[in-house]
NUTIGU-250557 format. One record per residue (C-alpha): z, y, x. Coordinates in steps of 0.001 Angstrom, whole numbers, plus 500000, padded with zeros to 6 digits. Each point is the difference from the previous one (the first is absolute). Example, Ala and Ser with C-alpha at 12.3 -4.5 7.8 and 13.67 -1.06 7.14 Angstrom:
507800495500512300
499340503440501370
END
This chain:
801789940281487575
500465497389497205
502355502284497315
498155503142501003
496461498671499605
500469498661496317
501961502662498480
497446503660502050
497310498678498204
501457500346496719
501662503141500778
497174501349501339
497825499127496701
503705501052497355
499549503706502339
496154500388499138
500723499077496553
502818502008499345
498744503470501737
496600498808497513
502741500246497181
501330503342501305
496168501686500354
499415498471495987
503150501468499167
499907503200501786
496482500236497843
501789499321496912
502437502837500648
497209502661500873
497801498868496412
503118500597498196
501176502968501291
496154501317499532
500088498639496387
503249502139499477
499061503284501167
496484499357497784
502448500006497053
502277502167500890
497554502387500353
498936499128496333
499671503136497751
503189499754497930
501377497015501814
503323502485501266
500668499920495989
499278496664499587
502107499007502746
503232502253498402
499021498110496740
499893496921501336
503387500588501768
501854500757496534
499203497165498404
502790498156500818
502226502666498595
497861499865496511
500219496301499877
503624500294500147
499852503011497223
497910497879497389
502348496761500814
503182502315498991
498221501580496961
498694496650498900
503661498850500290
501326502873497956
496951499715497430
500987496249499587
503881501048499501
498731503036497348
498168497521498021
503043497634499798
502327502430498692
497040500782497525
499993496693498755
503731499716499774
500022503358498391
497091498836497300
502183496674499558
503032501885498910
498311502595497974
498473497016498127
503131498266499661
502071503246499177
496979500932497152
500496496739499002
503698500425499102
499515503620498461
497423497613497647
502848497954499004
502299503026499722
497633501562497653
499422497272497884
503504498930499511
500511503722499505
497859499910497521
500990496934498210
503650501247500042
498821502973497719
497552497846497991
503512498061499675
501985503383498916
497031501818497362
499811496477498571
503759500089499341
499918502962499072
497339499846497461
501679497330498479
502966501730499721
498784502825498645
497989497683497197
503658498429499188
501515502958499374
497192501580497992
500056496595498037
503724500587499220
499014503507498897
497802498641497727
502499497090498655
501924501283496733
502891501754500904
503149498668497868
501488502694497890
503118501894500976
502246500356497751
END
């Protein structure tokens, strides 16, 4: 047998190999599954394992807060930027404010000098 004579060789060596792989493997399943229950059995590992399974749920948690920190302190800023500018226009208020009645007590003074000057000035005679 010509076809037959080439290809059970092979198969016969790809079968030996491949049930090799399986007893390797097989091996590789026990080890693991002994390495598990040696930490499963791990004092505390029950609450480390509960733990472990919410930290996706924190992750999430700190990614929201972080997000609402990082809104907070924008509206801060914005807040401080219009407090500033609306401090800075109370400033002006005040001063112009306070120039107008610097103005006014100047006037007035002066007034108040002109007339007492008239008092003073000789008053003709009636008569």
């Amino acid at each position: 047998g010509g076809m037959i004579g080439v290809v059970e060789p092979v198969m016969t060596h790809c079968a030996a190999r491949l049930a090799a792989l399986q007893a390797a493997q097989l091996k590789l399943v026990e080890l693991l599954a002994h390495e598990d229950r040696k930490v499963m059995t791990l004092p505390h590992m029950a609450e480390v394992a509960h733990a472990l399974s919410h930290v996706p749920v924190y992750a999430q948690k700190l990614a929201t807060m972080r997000k609402d920190m990082d809104a907070l302190t924008n509206r801060v800023k914005g807040m401080r930027k219009r407090a500033a500018k609306l401090y800075t226009k109370k400033q002006q208020e005040d001063n112009t404010a306070a120039q107008r009645r610097a103005q006014q007590q100047l006037l007035a003074h002066a007034v108040q000098q002109e007339e007492g000057e008239k008092a003073l000035e000789p008053q003709p005679a009636e008569g």
